[in-house]
N, C-alpha and C positions, 0 to 999 in steps of 0.2 A: 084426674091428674092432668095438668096442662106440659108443654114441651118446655126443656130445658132451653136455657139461651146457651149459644153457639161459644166450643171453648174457645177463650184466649188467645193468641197466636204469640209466642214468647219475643220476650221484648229484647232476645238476643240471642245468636245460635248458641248450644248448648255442644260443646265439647264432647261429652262423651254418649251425645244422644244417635241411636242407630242407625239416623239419618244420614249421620254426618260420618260414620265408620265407612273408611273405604274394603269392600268389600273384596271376598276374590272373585268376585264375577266381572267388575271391575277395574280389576289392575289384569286380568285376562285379557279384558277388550282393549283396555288399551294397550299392552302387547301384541295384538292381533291388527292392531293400528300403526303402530310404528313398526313393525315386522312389514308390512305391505307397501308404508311410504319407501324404505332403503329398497325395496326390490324394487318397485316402481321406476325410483328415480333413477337407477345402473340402467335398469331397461330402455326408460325414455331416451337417456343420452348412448347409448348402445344405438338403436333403432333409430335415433337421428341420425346418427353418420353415416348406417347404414345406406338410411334413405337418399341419402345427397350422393353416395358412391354409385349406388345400383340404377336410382332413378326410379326404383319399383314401386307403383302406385297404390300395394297393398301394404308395401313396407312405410310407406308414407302415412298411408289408413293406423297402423301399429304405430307407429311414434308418435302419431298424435293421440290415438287410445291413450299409452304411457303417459304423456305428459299429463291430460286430462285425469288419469288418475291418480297420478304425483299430487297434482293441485285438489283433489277431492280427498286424500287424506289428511291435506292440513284443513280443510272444514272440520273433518270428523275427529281428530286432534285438538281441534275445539270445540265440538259437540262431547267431546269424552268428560273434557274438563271444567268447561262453565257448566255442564247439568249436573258437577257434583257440589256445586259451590253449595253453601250448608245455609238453612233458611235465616230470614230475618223478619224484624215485624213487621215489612210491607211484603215479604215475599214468604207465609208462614208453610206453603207449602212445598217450597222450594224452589230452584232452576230445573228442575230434570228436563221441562218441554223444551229449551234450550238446545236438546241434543235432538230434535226433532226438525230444528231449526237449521240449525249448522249444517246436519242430514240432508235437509233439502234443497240448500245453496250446493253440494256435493252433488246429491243427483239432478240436477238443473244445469251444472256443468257440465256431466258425462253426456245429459239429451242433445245441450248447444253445439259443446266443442267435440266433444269423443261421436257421435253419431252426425251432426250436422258437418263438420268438416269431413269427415269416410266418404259420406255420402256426394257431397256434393265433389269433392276431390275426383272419386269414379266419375260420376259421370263426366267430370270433364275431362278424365282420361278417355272416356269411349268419345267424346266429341273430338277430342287433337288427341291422340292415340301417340305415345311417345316412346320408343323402344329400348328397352333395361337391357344393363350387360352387368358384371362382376357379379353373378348368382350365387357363387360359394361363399362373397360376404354376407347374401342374406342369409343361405341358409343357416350357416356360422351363427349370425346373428338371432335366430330361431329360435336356434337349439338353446345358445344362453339361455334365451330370454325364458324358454319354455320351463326348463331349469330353476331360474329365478319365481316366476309365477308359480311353479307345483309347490313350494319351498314356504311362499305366505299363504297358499290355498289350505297346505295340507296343516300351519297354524289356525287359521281361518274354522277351518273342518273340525280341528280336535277339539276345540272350544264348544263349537256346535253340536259335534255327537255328545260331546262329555253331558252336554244342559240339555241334547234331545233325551236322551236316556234317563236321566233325575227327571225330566215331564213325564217321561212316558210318550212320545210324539216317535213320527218318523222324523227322518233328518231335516229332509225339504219342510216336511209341514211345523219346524219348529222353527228354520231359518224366517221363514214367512210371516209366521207368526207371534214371534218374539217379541219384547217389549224395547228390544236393545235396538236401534236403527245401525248404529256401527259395526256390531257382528253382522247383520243382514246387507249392510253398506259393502264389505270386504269379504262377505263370501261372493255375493254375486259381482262385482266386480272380477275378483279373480277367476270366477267360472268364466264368465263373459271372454276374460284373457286368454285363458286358453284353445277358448272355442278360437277367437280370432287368431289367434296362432295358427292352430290349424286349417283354416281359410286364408288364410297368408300364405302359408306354404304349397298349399296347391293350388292357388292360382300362380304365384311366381314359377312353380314345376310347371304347370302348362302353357306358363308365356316360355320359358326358356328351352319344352320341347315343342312347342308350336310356332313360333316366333313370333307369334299375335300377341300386344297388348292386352287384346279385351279379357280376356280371360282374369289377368291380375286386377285392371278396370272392376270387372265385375265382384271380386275378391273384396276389395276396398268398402264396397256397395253393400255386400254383406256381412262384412265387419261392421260396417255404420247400422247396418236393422238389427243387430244383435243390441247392437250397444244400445239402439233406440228402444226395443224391448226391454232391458234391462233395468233402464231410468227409468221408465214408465210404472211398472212394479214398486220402484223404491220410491218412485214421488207419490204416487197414491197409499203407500203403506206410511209415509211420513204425514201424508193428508188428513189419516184416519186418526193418525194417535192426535194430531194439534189440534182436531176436529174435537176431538175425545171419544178413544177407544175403553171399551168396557174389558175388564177382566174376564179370563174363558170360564167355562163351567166349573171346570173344576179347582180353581182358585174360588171363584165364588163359594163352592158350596164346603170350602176347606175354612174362611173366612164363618160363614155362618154356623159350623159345627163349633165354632169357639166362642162365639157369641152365646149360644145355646148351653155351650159348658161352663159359662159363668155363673156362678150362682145366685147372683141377682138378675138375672132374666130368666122370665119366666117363657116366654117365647117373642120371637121375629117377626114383624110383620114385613116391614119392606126393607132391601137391602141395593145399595146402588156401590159397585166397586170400577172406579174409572182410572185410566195409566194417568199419572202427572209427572212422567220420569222413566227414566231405564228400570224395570224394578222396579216402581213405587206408585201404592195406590193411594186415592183418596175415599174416605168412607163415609158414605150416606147412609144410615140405618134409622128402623124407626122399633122401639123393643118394649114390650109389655113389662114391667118391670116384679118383683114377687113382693107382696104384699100392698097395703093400701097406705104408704105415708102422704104426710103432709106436704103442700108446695115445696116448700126450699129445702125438704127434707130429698125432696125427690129430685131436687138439680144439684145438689151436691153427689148424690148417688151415679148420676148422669156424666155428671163430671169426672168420677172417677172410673166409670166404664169405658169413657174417652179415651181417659189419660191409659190405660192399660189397653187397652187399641193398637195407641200410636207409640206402646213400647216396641210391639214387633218393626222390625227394620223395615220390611215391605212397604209398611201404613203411615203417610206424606202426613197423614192427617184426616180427621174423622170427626163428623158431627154426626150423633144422636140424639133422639128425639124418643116422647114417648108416645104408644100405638094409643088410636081409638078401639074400644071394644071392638068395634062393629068390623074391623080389620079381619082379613082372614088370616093362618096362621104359613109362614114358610117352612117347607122341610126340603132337606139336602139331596140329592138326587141318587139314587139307586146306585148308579155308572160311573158316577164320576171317578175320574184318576189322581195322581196326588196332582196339589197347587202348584203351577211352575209361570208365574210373572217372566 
């Protein structure tokens, strides 16, 4: 038996195809995206005028964080929304890397302006060293804001515990690893926020009982390595999926238990599951198929293993092919937990 030729890619999105169903893991994130921009933006302009009243160099570090991630929600505002745009026939597998895209103009932002201006801002507080007064605006200002950030963190978190727990994952290791860059974009953001809050607050508590600058200086400084840390994670995790990231184990071997359960294969030999999207793979398989039909007997067969594939919502799209004997056979791993894309 020779390989089938490669399905079709339809010559126009199809309405009521899975691909195109917004789902609730996705009307979630984007709640957890707009949920972040309103807090954001209160904060930023909060934290601006704080900054120009006090003069405090870490409050300056804060209102530019804030802005910086004002402006990286409307990235991910558009990474929510062009990677759900529904495929066509020059795009049969969709926009999802899109949101991959937008992602990483967002975290490329948070590294330039959220960490590169902290950063540089400190130390040229510790070089002209400038002395803050009106401290109960910033703390005022703090607390809001701390307020506002626990308020999108603890949306950010429920999303995330809700989808760690359906994987099976701890919380961090499914933040990390997820296929969504916008829930990963908005939780760690908002961690980031808080942390800097609380390094905001005690260096301006030890410039206002010590009366040294450096302290808040140095505040600023380390608001900026968090923030630089932070981006760093999300542009390399944004790297990997545009790169093309493979589906974990246990999506793989939930994919090849269904292959295996179809009655026209007889067994697996090779299976390739890659993200093309928030949620959505693409599928490479090569499948022994049950019994010995004729050429085009056997790409219609092929064809319609396809199409029953890419009914599941997950699967962007999937080309099969048939095994050479000589192939060895795949089976599903012992351990594996359920599929969580």
């Amino acid at each position: 038996m020779t390989s089938s030729p490669r399905a079709q890619p339809p010559t126009q999105p199809v309405a009521d195809s899975p691909r195109v169903v917004k789902t609730d893991e996705h009307a979630e994130s984007a709640l957890t995206v707009v949920v972040a921009f309103g807090a954001n933006l209160l904060i930023a302009v909060a934290k601006s005028a704080a900054a120009v009243l006090t003069g405090s160099a870490s409050m300056v570090a804060e209102a530019v964080h804030s802005w910086a991630d004002t402006g990286n929600e409307v990235f991910l505002l558009l990474a929510n929304k062009r990677s759900r745009k529904p495929a066509d026939h020059d795009h049969p597998l969709g926009f999802g890397r899109e949101a991959y895209v937008w992602s990483m103009f967002a975290a490329l932002g948070l590294f330039a302006v959220g960490a590169g201006v902290s950063i540089t801002h400190g130390i040229q507080e510790l070089v002209h060293p400038e002395p803050a007064d009106d401290f109960g605006i910033a703390y005022a200002v703090l607390g809001v804001a701390f307020v506002l950030e626990g308020v999108s963190f603890l949306q950010a978190n429920r999303q995330a515990r809700k989808e760690a727990k359906k994987a099976e994952r701890d919380l961090l290791q499914h933040v990390l690893v997820t296929s969504d860059p916008t829930l990963r974009a908005v939780f760690a953001e908002d961690a980031a926020a808080l942390m800097g809050l609380v390094v905001a607050f005690v260096g301006i508590l030890l410039h206002q009982v010590t009366g040294s600058p450096v302290p808040d200086a140095i505040g600023s400084i380390v608001v900026g390595l968090i923030l630089g840390v932070i981006s760093w994670i999300l542009i390399d995790r944004n790297r990997r999926f545009l790169v093309g990231e493979p589906a974990g184990v246990a999506t793989r071997d939930a994919v090849l238990r269904e292959l295996l359960a179809d009655p026209e294969v007889d067994r697996v030999t090779y299976l390739r599951l890659e993200f093309v999207g928030p949620r959505s793979l693409y599928l490479v398989a090569s499948v022994d198929l049950v019994g010995d039909d004729d050429e085009h007997v056997v790409a219609e067969r092929i064809d319609a293993l396809e199409r029953r594939a890419t009914a599941a919502a997950v699967i962007a799209g999937a080309v099969i092919s048939v095994s050479p004997a000589s192939e060895p056979s795949l089976v599903p791993s012992v351990s594996s937990g359920p599929a969580a894309p």
